[in-house]
Each structure stands twice: as structure tokens, then as C-alpha cells.
C-alpha positions, 0 to 999 in steps of 0.5 A: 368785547372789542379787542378781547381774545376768545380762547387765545384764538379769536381776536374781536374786532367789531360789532356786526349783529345781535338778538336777543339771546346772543350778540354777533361780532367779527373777529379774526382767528388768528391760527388760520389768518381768517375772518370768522363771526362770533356769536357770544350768548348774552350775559342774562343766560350764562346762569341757566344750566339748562339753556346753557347745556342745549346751547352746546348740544345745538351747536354742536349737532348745528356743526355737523352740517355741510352744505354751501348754503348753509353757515358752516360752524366752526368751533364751540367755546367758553372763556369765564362766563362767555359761551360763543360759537364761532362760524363762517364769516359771510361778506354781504347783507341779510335779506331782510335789509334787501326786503326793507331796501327793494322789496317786492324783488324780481320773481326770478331773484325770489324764487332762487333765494328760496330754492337755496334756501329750501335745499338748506332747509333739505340738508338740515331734515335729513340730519334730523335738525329742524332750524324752528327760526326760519327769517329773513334776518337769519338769510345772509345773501354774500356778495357773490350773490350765493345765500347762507341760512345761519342760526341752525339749531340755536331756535330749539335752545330757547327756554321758558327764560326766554319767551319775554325777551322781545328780541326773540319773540317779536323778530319771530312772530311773523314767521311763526307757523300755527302749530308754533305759536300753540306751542306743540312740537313743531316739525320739518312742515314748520319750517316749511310754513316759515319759508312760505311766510318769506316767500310772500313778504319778497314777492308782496314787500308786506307780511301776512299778519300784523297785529298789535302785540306778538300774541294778536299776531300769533292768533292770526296765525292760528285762526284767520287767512292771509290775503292771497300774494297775487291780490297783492301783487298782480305780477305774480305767477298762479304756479308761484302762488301755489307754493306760497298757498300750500306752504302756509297752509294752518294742517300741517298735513296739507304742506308739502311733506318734505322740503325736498317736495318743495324744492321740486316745486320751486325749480319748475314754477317758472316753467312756461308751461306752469306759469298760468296753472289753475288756481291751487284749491284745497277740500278744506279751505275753512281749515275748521280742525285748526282752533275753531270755536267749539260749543262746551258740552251741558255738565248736567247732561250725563246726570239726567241720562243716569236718572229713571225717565218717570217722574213715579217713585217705587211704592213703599211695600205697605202701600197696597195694604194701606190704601185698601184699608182705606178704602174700606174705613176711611175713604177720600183721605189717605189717597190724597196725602199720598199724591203730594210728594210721589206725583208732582203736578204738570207745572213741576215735571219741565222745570227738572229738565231745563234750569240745571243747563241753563245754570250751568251754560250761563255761569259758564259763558260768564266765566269766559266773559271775564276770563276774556274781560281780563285778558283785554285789561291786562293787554290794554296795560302791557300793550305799548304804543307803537311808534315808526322809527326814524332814519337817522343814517347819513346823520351826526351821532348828535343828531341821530339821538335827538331824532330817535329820542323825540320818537320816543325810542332809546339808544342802545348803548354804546353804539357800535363804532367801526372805521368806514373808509366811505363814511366821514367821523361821527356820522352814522352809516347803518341802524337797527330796526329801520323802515318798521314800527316798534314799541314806544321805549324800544332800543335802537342800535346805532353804527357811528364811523370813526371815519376812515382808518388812520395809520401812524406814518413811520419815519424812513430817515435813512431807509431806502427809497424801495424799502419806503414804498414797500412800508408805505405798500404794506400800510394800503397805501395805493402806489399811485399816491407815492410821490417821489422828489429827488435833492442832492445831499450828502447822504447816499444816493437812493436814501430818504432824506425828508417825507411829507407827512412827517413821521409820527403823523396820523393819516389816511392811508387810502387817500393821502398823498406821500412825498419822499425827498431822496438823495440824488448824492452830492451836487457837481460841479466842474473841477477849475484848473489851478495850474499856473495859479500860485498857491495862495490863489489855488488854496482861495479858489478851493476853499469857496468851492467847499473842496478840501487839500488832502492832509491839508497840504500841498506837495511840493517838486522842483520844476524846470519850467514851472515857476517856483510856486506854482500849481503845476498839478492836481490829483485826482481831479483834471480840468473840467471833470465833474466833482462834489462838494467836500471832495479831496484835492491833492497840489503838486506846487512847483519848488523850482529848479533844483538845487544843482541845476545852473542856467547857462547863456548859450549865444547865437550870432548870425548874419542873413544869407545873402547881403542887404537881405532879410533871413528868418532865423529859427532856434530849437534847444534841448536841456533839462526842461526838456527835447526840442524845446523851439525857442523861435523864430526872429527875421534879421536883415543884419547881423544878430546875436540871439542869447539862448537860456539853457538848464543843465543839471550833472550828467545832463547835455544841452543842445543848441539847432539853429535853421536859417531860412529853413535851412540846417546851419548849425547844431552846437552841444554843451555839456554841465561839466563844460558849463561849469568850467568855462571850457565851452565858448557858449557861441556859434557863429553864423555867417553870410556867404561873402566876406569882406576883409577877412569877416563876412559882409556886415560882420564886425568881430564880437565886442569890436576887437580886431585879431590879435598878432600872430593869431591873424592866420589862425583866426583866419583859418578858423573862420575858413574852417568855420566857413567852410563848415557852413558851407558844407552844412548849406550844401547838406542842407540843400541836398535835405541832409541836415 
């Protein structure tokens, strides 16, 4: 039945009970995504009509029931040859397992299960529904502590195909009242009897009656009494005794007259007042109208009271006549024949009275001696040996068969076998019938755990760290357990890229621990400067870096001051920024000047300020390359010349400042066209303040050459000319306007 659906409905997913007649599973109804409980009637019924037709009836008159302490019914079905009820699923124990596993229990806790169960029993009556198998296998007690009776209505479906299935009659029979075990229609103070009989085993931890065989029991029942619950139990209160007293009384007319009554009784016995209450004493205690041994009547008794009280018959109507004649002829003969048959002697009158009731008494205590003679031999050769069953929870499967086995019991087959989270693989965590003794050959039902339940781990390649957990969440697994480990990769930032256990791996999802690896992105590092660097240099350094050219190439400008072949920039990452492995990388490699572009020597010749002394000299240019380019600063102490290098491309102007000791001298502008033709003198000259011969101190024309003729006085005018330039540049200076 595991894993069948019942009705397209009702999904089964394991075993939790049975009986005789019927076997209980959880299932769970998958319309409204809840627990139920199924009980499924046993195959050896499916063929009875009858049984079958009062099943429904029951059940159906069984769910018309509404009451919290009742088990509500839910729906009725068959499917083939199934028939099942389907019912409220309870979270808890049967209180027969609270008996077996605590029993004598608190007062208080009895007299509150029984208060619940009697208003159970009250609800029932008024709906004109006797439950007939009141037991502490049929009170299931939730986790809530709230007690549900189930099995309404399924006792009274029971048919004579029933009275040998030790199921149903050996679980009962203890609790069977006297007017059920005889078999006559049992009423609403039956299952009062029934409640009392619980009752007295919560407070005793013991049943009334043991017997060796159900009928022993049922005979108990019907002829002797019980030892009182206080003689049991001292702890007990007198008012609580009473209840279980007037309970199980044999005169059902001696109970209490309706459970509502009962009920009554049981919500004021723990009163202060009524604790020590007198002892319950009843006008009939020998209860002599319940199957008491009677004295059959004497059969011939009737017949002798129909017969005359004299022994003297009627005399024929020719006596008279005849015995007067002999009187006259033949006296002495006639009066004697006549006495031998019509008055018998005095021996003869008592045997007439005594030996037909003596006959008949002794054949009649003679067939009751072999009636009973055979009811002994035929219980002697049914009757089995009883045997205590063994606890075998706790141990392997194995285990627990050898230990039932050498006690003589069987395995019922196959054990039920469930996930148990608190319980390892193959050990057994409940049985049947344990902490009892049982017929030798009876069968025991095992639950064996399948340890706890195992789940198939996905694989999370690729799915997100949140979606990870919210899966792993969704399979029980506590938050607690989800560890998390970050890498870089490649791949996306927050994606898993490796998880123990491996996908496809079976786990325990309450207690393994699960470890994502996520993907922190690629790793960084620190973007190099490749400027300066030639291209071949730049092109290794990227390579064992893992970073790559765009396009595989490089960009090539002309650069008036880069050096041909150098890195003069890098795109789009600067020195120093962070950047990831494989990333792209664009190079601006210098190709050099450009093609129109001429380099032109611009000379500066400049004596110190003052004679024998020492200037600082100091250059700025501006070409191509760029404005205010400074080209240094020289110290002289004679004469210098200074060669200046400028880059002039068409269209564009370079321009030449000279400074001495700080001072503005000079400032000289050449144009490309000039360079290119050669019309501009390429120098500027600087002079001293004194001159000598017509040059300043220390001065010697460029190259040596003296003046030529006729140029004497316009060279010596260019000089003043220059001189006095200088002169006014000086003054200019000093005045702070270059």
C-alpha cells in the first residue's frame, strides 16, 4: 500500500496501526495538502456482503459526529477491492502506550482523560451511536495533551466472520461489559462498563481480570468481582473509587444512566469535599440476578402432580356383585385375588415417588458433567501457551527476530519501515504488543528506521548564491549548516562555482553541512605603466600578466617627445588601477616626429654679467613639443655658447628666453619657413657690460674671424645696437618688466 493512491486523493505513506479487521496508515490528501489517517478494511472482508454494507453504514453514521474529542471522519471509499475510511490524523501516542509506559498515572491525569472521554462517549449517545470498543488502544492522546476516542461505529460491523480473529477479540475482552460477553444487545451503560474498566487499569496500571483464554476472561466478567482499585492502589480517592464501583457494576441498572451522569461525577470527585466520601455500598452486592448458578426443576415433578393422590384404582362395576357372591358360596378365595394388583403392599407405595426424580436428576447432572468434561478437553487442546514478549526496540532487525523467535512469536511480515531522523538505519524503534504476554506462535509487528531521510543534492552550477540556499531551504536543510566560501573566477560575481556534497550525492538534509564556493569575479591586480617602455618590452609584460592588446594590436601617433617606439599611452587602464586577468588593453606607441617636422639648432652665446665673475644662465623654448619647455640652467664664468634644439613643423613658431642671474635678456622667435630657408641667423648674443676693442671683456667673435672692411662701423653699430638693447632689456629687467 505504500506509495498507492486511494481514490486519485490520498497518497500512503506509511504504516502506523492495525487490528484485526482493518490496517492504519498515514497518507496525505493531496486536494487539501494535509495529514489524514487511513484505515483500510483486511482483505479476509472484502467478500462479505454484509460486513461490508454495515461497514459503510457505520462509518458513514460514525461521521456525523462533531465533537473535539472525538476523531473526525472525513471520507468513506473503495478502490477495487479496497474499502477505507478516511479520518483526522492525531500527532501523538495511544493511551494504552502511556499505560504500558507510566502506568498507575497522577489521579488528576486519569480523571481528565476520562472526563474527555466521557463527553465523547455523551456526544456519541445523543446521536444514538454506541461505540461497543471503548479501550485504551482506541484513545489516542495529541501532543497537545487534547484526547480523541476513534473507532466510532466500526465495533457494532463486526460479524460472526469475525468472532476468531484474536485481533478483535483478545484486544477487547478485557473491556468487554458482562451483557457483551453474553452476547445480548449491549447499550450506552456498555460503554460506560468499558470506560470504568479504563479507568481502573490508568489508576492500578493492572486489568481486573486475567484469564487464560478470552472465554476465561469473559466468564470473569459475567460471574466474579474485581479487587477494589484502592486495595491496589492506596492513593486513590474513595469519590474516585465510587465512579469506577458504580461503573462496572454486572446490573447494568446499577450504572450510571447516561454518560452525561457520569461525566457529572468525574468533574466534582477531586472536590475537597468529596475526596473522603463513604464507601459506595450497593443493596445487592452478591449481584445474584447476573448468571448465577440455578437448580434445574425435577421433569417428572409436573407428571406426578396430574396423577390421583391414592394408590386405590376404581372398582370395576361387577365387583360388588361378585364379591357378595362369594361371600355366600365361596368365602377366603375371590378377596384375596382381587387385593394383589389393586392395593399394593407398604414396600411398594414410596418407590413410585422417588426413583423417577432420582433418575431423572442423576442423568441430568451426568450430561453436565460431560458437557463440562468436554468444554475442559477442547479448551485444554485450543488453549496455548502464553508467552511474555520480549523488548527488542533499540535493536538491529536481525537482532530483534532471533529474540522474538527464541520466544516463540513470529514477525509479522513485512515489518513496517519508516525514516526516522532520531533513529540509526535497520534498528527498531516501536513494536506491537510489548511489555504483555501473548499466545505462543502470536505475531508481532516491527517498525525498522530506514534511519534518517535522504535527499538527492541538486547541482547549483551556474545558479546564484541565493537561489543555492532558498533550494538547499526548501529540502530542510537548517540555514545553520549553509556554509559559504568565496574564490575569484571568471565567472559572475555571486554564482556557485563548486559545492560539497557533490551534486548527485545522497544526504542528510537535517544534519549534513553544505559548502558553496561563489565566485568573487576575476582576481585584481595592479595595472603596470608601460610608458616609456618599447613595444616589444610592453607587449612581454602583458602577456605574463594574462592581459591582452585589443585587436591584437597597437596604435601607432607621431610624438614630438616620445621617442620613436615608445609606449606613450595605455587605454583604459592608468598606472595603478585595479584590473582582472584577460582584460583588454589598447597602446599608443609613439612613431616619432612626424614626417614634415625639421629639428633646427638655435645658438646661444652669453658672457657673465660682470668680468671675472660667475652668472647663472637660464633657457626656456617653445616648439612643437610644446610652450615653456625650460631647457636649464648652466653657471659660466666666461663666454659660453649653449646650442638650443627646437622641432618646428609648417605653420608653427618656436621661441627662444634667455634669463641671466635671474634677469630678462633675451627672448628670440624663428619661424619653420625661416628654418627652412636659412633666413634667420639661428643666434642671439649676450654680452657682458664692458667691452674691450670693440667686443665685450672675454669676448672673441664667433669662429675667430675679425670684422671685415667696410663692415667695421656697421658692425660696430650692430653691436651697439645690440648693446644697447641689452642694455635697455637690463634696465627693463630690473625695473621687473621683462
Amino acid at each position: 500500500m505504500i506509495g498507492q493512491d486511494l481514490g486519485g486523493r490520498y497518497e500512503i505513506i506509511s504504516r502506523i496501526g492495525g487490528g484485526g479487521m482493518a490496517l492504519v496508515y498515514k497518507a496525505h490528501d493531496i486536494l487539501l495538502n494535509r495529514r489524514v489517517a487511513v484505515k483500510v478494511l483486511r482483505s479476509q472482508f472484502v467478500h462479505d456482503e454484509e460486513f461490508i454494507r454495515r461497514f459503510r453504514r457505520e462509518a458513514q453514521s460514525a461521521a456525523s459526529l462533531s465533537h473535539p474529542n472525538v476523531v473526525s471522519i472525513y471520507d468513506v471509499g473503495q478502490q477495487d477491492d479496497i474499502h477505507y475510511i478516511v479520518m483526522e490524523y492525531i500527532e501523538g501516542h495511544n493511551l494504552n502506550e502511556i499505560i504500558q509506559e507510566r502506568a498507575p498515572l497522577q489521579t488528576e491525569e486519569a480523571v481528565r482523560i476520562a472526563q474527555q472521554i466521557c463527553d465523547a462517549l455523551e456526544h456519541a449517545h445523543q446521536n444514538q451511536i454506541i461505540h461497543r470498543d471503548i479501550k485504551p488502544h482506541n484513545i489516542l492522546i495529541g501532543k497537545n495533551g487534547r484526547v480523541k476516542v476513534t473507532d466510532f461505529g466500526i465495533a457494532r460491523a463486526v460479524t460472526s466472520a469475525t468472532i476468531t480473529q484474536a485481533g478483535s477479540v483478545v484486544g477487547s475482552v478485557h473491556y468487554f461489559s458482562p451483557e457483551h460477553a453474553k452476547g445480548v444487545s449491549a447499550g450506552e451503560q456498555s460503554d460506560l462498563y468499558s470506560l470504568g474498566v479504563v479507568l481502573y487499569q490508568m489508576l492500578t496500571g493492572e486489568l481486573p481480570f486475567h484469564g487464560e483464554s478470552p472465554i476465561s476472561v469473559a466468564l470473569k466478567h459475567l460471574q466474579e468481582t474485581f479487587v477494589e482499585p484502592r486495595v491496589v492502589n492506596p492513593h486513590i480517592p474513595q469519590s474516585v473509587e465510587n465512579i469506577i464501583l458504580r461503573s462496572m457494576r454486572k446490573n447494568p441498572g446499577e450504572r450510571y444512566t447516561s454518560a452525561g451522569e457520569m461525566l457529572r461525577d468525574l468533574e466534582t470527585c477531586l472536590q475537597p469535599d468529596r475526596l473522603n466520601e463513604p464507601k459506595l455500598v450497593f443493596d445487592n452486592d452478591a449481584e445474584a440476578d447476573m448468571d448465577e448458578t440455578r437448580i434445574m426443576p425435577a421433569i417428572g415433578g409436573a407428571l406426578r402432580d396430574s396423577q390421583p393422590s391414592s394408590g386405590a384404582r376404581p372398582t370395576p362395576a361387577g365387583a360388588g356383585a361378585a364379591g357378595a357372591a362369594g361371600a355366600t358360596g365361596t368365602a377366603g378365595a375371590a378377596p384375596v385375588q382381587d387385593e394383589e394388583p389393586d392395593e399394593p403392599s407398604a414396600a411398594a407405595q414410596p418407590k413410585k415417588k422417588w426413583v423417577r426424580p432420582v433418575v431423572t436428576v442423576s442423568v441430568t447432572l451426568v450430561i453436565i458433567a460431560l458437557v463440562f468434561w468436554g468444554v475442559r478437553t477442547v479448551l485444554a487442546i485450543l488453549d496455548v501457551p502464553e508467552v511474555e514478549v520480549p523488548y527488542v526496540v533499540g535493536q538491529t532487525e536481525d537482532e530483534a527476530r532471533k529474540m522474538l523467535q527464541d520466544a516463540g512469536l513470529r514477525v509479522e511480515e513485512p515489518p513496517v519501515k519508516e525514516h526516522r531522523d532520531d533513529v540509526e538505519n535497520g534498528i527498531v524503534f516501536d513494536q506491537s504488543k510489548s511489555n504483555m504476554r501473548v499466545k505462543e506462535g502470536a505475531l508481532i509487528q516491527l517498525w525498522v528506521s530506514l534511519g534518517p531521510r535522504m535527499e538527492e543534492m541538486p547541482s547549483f552550477a551556474e545558479s546564484s548564491y541565493g537561489d543555492a540556499v532558498e533550494a538547499l531551504r526548501a529540502l530542510g536543510v537548517p540555514e545553520a549548516n549553509i556554509k559559504k566560501q568565496e574564490e575569484h573566477s571568471d565567472t559572475d560575481p555571486g554564482t556557485v562555482i563548486n559545492q560539497s556534497p557533490a551534486a548527485g550525492e545522497q544526504f542528510d538534509p537535517k544534519k549534513t553541512n553544505v559548502t558553496l564556493t561563489v565566485s568573487k569575479g576575476p582576481a585584481t591586480f595592479k595595472m603596470p605603466d608601460l610608458r616609456g617602455k618599447n613595444e616589444e618590452q610592453a607587449r612581454s609584460q602583458l602577456q605574463a600578466l594574462g592581459l591582452r592588446l585589443t585587436g591584437d594590436e597597437v596604435v601607432y601617433e607621431p610624438s614630438f617627445t616620445v621617442p620613436k617606439g615608445e609606449v606613450m599611452e595605455q587605454y583604459p587602464y592608468a598606472p595603478g588601477a585595479e584590473v582582472t586577468k584577460n582584460a583588454e588593453v589598447t597602446l599608443t606607441v609613439s612613431s616619432g616626429p612626424p614626417k614634415d617636422a625639421i629639428e633646427y639648432t638655435y645658438n646661444v652665446v652669453i658672457s657673465p654679467a660682470e668680468v671675472g665673475g660667475t652668472s647663472e644662465v637660464h633657457i626656456v623654448y617653445s616648439d612643437a613639443r610644446g610652450e615653456n619647455i625650460d631647457w636649464g640652467t648652466k653657471k659660466i664664468n666666461n663666454t659660453k655658447t649653449f646650442q638650443v634644439k627646437l622641432v618646428l613643423v609648417p605653420n608653427t613658431e618656436a621661441t627662444v628666453t634667455i634669463e641671466r642671474d635671474g634677469v630678462f635678456m633675451d627672448s628670440s622667435s624663428i619661424t619653420y619657413d625661416e628654418a627652412v630657408s636659412g633666413e634667420h641667423p639661428g643666434t642671439v648674443f649676450i654680452p657682458g657690460f664692458e667691452m674691450s676693442n670693440g667686443f665685450f671683456q672675454d669676448e672673441t667673435p664667433p669662429d675667430g674671424e675679425q670684422p671685415e672692411n667696410g663692415e667695421t662701423d656697421d658692425g660696430e653699430r650692430g653691436r651697439d645696437e645690440d648693446r644697447g638693447r641689452g642694455k635697455r632689456d637690463n634696465r627693463d629687467g630690473e625695473n621687473g618688466e621683462p
